[in-house]
C-alpha positions as MATLAB code, in Angstrom:
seq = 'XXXXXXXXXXXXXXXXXXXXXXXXXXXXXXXXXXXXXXXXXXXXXXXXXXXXXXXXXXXXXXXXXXXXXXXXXXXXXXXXXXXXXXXXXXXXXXXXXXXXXXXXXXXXXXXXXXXXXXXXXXXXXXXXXXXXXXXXXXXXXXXXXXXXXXXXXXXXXXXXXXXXXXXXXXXXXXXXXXXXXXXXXXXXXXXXXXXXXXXXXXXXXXXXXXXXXXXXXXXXXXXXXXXXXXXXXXXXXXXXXXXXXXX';
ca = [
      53.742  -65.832 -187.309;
      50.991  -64.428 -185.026;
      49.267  -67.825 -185.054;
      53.005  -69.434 -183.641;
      53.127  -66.820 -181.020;
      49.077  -67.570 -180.185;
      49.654  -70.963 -180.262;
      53.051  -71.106 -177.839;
      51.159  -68.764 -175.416;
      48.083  -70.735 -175.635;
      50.231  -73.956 -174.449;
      52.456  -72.339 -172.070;
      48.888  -71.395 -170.227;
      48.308  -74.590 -170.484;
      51.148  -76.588 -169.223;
      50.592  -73.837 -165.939;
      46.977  -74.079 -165.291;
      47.622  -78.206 -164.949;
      50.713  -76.985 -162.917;
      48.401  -75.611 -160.528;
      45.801  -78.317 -160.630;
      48.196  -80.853 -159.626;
      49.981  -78.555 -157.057;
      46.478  -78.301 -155.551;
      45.299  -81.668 -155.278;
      48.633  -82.306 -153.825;
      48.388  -79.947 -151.080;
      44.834  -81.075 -150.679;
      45.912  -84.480 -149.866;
      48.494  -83.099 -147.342;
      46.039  -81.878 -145.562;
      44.116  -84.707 -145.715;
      47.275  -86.507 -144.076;
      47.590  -83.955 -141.484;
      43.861  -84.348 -140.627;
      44.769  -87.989 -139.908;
      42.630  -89.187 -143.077;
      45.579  -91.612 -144.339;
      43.697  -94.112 -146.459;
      42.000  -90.952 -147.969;
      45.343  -89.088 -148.829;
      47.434  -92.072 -149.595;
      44.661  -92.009 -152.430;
      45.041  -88.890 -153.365;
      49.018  -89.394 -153.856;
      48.611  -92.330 -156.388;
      46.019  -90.786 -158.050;
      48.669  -87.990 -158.984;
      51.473  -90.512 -159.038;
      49.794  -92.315 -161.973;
      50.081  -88.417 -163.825;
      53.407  -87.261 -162.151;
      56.792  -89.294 -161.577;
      57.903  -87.361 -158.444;
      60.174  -88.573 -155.017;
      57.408  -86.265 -152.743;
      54.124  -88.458 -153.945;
      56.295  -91.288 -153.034;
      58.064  -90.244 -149.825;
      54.588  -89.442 -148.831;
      52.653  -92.883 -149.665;
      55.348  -94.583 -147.989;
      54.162  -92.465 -144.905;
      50.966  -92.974 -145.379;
      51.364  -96.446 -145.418;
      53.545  -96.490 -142.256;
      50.476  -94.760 -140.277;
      48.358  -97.774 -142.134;
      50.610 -100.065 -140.772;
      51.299 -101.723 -144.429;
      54.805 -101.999 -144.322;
      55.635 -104.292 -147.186;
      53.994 -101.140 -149.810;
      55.547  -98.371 -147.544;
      59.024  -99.874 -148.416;
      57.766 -100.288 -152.025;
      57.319  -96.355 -152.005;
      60.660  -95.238 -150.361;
      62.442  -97.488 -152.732;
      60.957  -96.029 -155.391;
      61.672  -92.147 -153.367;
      65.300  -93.239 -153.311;
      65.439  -94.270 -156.972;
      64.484  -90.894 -158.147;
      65.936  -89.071 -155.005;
      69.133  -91.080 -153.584;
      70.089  -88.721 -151.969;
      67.434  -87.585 -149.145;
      68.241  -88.665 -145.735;
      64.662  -88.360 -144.633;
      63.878  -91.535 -147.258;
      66.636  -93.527 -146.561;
      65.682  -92.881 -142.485;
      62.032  -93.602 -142.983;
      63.246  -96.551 -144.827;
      65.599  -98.249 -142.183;
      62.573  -97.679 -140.171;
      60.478  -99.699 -142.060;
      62.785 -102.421 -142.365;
      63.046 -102.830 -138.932;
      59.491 -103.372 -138.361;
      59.544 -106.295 -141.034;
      61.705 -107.806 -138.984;
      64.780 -107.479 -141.464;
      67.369 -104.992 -139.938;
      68.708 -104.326 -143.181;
      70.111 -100.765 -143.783;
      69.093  -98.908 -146.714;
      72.032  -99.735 -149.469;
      75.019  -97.124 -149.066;
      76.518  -96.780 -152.153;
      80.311  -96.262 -153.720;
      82.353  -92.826 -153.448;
      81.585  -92.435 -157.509;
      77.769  -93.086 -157.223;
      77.871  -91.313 -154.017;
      79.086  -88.071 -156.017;
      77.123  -88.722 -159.146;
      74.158  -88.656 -156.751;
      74.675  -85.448 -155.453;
      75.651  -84.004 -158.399;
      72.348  -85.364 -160.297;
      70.751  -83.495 -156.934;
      72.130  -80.218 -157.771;
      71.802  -80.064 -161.224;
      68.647  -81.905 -162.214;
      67.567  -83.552 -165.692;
      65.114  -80.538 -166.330;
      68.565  -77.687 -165.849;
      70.598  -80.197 -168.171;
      67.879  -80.307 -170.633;
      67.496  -76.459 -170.959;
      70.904  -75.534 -170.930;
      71.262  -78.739 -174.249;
      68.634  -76.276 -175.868;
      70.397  -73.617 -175.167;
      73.698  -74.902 -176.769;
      72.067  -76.201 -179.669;
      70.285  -72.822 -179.993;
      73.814  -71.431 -180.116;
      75.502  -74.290 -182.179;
      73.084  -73.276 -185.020;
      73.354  -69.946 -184.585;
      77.298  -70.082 -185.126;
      77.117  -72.264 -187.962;
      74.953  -69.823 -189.449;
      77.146  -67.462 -189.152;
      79.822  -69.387 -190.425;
      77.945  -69.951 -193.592;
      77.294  -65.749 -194.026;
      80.318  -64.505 -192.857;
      83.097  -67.007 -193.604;
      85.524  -68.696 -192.084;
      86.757  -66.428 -189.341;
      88.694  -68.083 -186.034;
      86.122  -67.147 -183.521;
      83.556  -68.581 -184.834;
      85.089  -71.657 -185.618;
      86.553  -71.754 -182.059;
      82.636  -70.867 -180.796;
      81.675  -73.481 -182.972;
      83.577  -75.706 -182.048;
      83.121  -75.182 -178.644;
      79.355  -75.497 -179.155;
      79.799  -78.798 -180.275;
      81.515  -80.325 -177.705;
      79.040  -78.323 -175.001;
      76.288  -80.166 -177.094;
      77.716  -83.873 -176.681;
      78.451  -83.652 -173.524;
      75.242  -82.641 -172.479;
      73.239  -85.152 -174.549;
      75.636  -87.725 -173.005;
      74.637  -86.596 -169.465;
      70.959  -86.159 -170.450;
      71.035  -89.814 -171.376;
      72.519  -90.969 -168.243;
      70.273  -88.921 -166.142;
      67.618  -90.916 -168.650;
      69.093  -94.429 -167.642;
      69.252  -93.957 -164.315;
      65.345  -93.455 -163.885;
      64.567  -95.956 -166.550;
      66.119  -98.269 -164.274;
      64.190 -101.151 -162.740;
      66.592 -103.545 -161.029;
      65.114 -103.992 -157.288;
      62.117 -105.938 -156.733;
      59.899 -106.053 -153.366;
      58.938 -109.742 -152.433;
      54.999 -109.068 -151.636;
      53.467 -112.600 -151.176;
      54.037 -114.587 -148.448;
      55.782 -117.804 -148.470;
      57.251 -116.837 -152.003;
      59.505 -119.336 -152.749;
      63.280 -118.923 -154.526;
      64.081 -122.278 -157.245;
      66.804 -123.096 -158.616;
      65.491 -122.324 -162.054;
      62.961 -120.509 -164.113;
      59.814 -122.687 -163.233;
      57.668 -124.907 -160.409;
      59.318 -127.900 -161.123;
      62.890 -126.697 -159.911;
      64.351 -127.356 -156.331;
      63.299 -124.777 -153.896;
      66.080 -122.955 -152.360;
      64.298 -120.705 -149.809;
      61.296 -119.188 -148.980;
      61.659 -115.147 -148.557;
      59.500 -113.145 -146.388;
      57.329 -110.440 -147.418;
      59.263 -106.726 -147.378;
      62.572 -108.635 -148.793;
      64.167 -106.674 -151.536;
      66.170 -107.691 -154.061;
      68.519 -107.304 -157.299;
      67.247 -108.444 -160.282;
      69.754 -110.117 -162.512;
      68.055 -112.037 -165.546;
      64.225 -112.196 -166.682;
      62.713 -114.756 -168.362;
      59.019 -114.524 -169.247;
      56.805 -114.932 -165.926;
      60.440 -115.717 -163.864;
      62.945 -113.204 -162.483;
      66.377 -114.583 -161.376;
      66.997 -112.236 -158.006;
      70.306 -111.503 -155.652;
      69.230 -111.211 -152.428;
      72.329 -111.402 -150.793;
      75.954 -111.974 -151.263;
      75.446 -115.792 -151.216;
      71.543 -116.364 -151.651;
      70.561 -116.047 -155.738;
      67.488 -118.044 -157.497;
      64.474 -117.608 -159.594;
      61.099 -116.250 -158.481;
      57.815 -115.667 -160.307;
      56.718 -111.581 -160.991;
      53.373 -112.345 -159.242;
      55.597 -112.535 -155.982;
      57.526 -109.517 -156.048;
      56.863 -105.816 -156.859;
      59.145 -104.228 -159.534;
      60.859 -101.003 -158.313;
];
């Protein structure tokens, strides 16, 4: 027992000491930002972003880019800001701004009245909350049908049980949507220029279009080194990964 106790507190001093370490290289490449050292902090942020999946590291590469002038990558950033916050106004702002200066005047994408409130919901009550309060349940789902087991059938804690259950399903279902949605790589960035859109999967089909550099798009089918891409109501086709950046 001692050595379980040693061994959680030995862990949890862990998981905080390279809390702080990353909170401090962080703010140390803020203030290389603020000191007007861009390239230098825009390193520092993907340096961490290769350790840490956050919307911040992001949101602030995108800037960083913006002050580089390299606005193809600093739309590659927001979009990938938006995917894991969708709803921050500053991203979706710095975004339309970005857009503009490629020349596309396309709004960041607005979304439905359902997404709209799953976002904010999924804003309020983030994956980590959803994932303690499943532990939490199943802590007391056990507990109950332990109970149940010593003390016999009794209508409270069949009703607690019960209730347990359904507490437990519903938030592994929401812990797997919350999953899904930032699995989810379905917009691509067109990065090269004069990228061309085919009419199929390979060089030797009709070219439809050639897309600019800073286009995004939806991806709808892959198919090895070929991605077949909506960008537009009316303009689909296939384009090679090299071209484009995966969001």
């Amino acid at each position: 027992m001692k050595k379980t106790v040693i061994l959680v507190l030995y862990l949890t001093g862990l998981a905080a000491f390279a809390g702080a370490q990353v909170q401090g290289r962080f703010e140390a490449a803020n203030r290389q930002y603020e000191a007007g050292e861009y390239a230098q902090a825009l390193e520092g942020y993907a340096q961490l972003a290769r350790e840490v999946e956050n919307w911040k590291l992001e949101f602030n590469m995108g800037n960083c880019c913006v002050k580089l002038e390299r606005f193809v990558d600093a739309k590659i950033h927001y979009l990938r800001a938006l995917r894991l916050a969708p709803t921050r106004e500053e991203v979706r702002s710095n975004l339309d701004f970005v857009n503009e200066r490629l020349g596309g005047g396309e709004e960041s994408r607005r979304v439905g009245f359902l997404r709209n409130l799953w976002d904010h919901f999924a804003a309020v009550v983030p994956l980590n909350v959803i994932s303690v309060l499943l532990l939490a349940v199943v802590i007391c789902l056990n507990t109950f049908l332990v109970m149940l087991l010593w003390k016999g059938r009794r209508k409270w804690l069949v009703y607690g049980l019960g209730f347990a259950l359904l507490a437990a399903l519903m938030l592994a279902g929401l812990q797997g949507l919350y999953q899904r949605q930032l699995d989810r790589r379905d917009t691509v960035v067109v990065t090269r220029a004069g990228a061309r859109l085919r009419s199929g999967p390979g060089r030797g089909h009709t070219v439809l279009f050639t897309l600019r550099p800073g286009l995004d798009a939806r991806i709808l089918e892959q198919r090895e080194h070929w991605l077949q891409v909506a960008a537009g109501q009316d303009v689909a086709g296939w384009i090679e990964k090299e071209a484009v950046e995966i969001i």
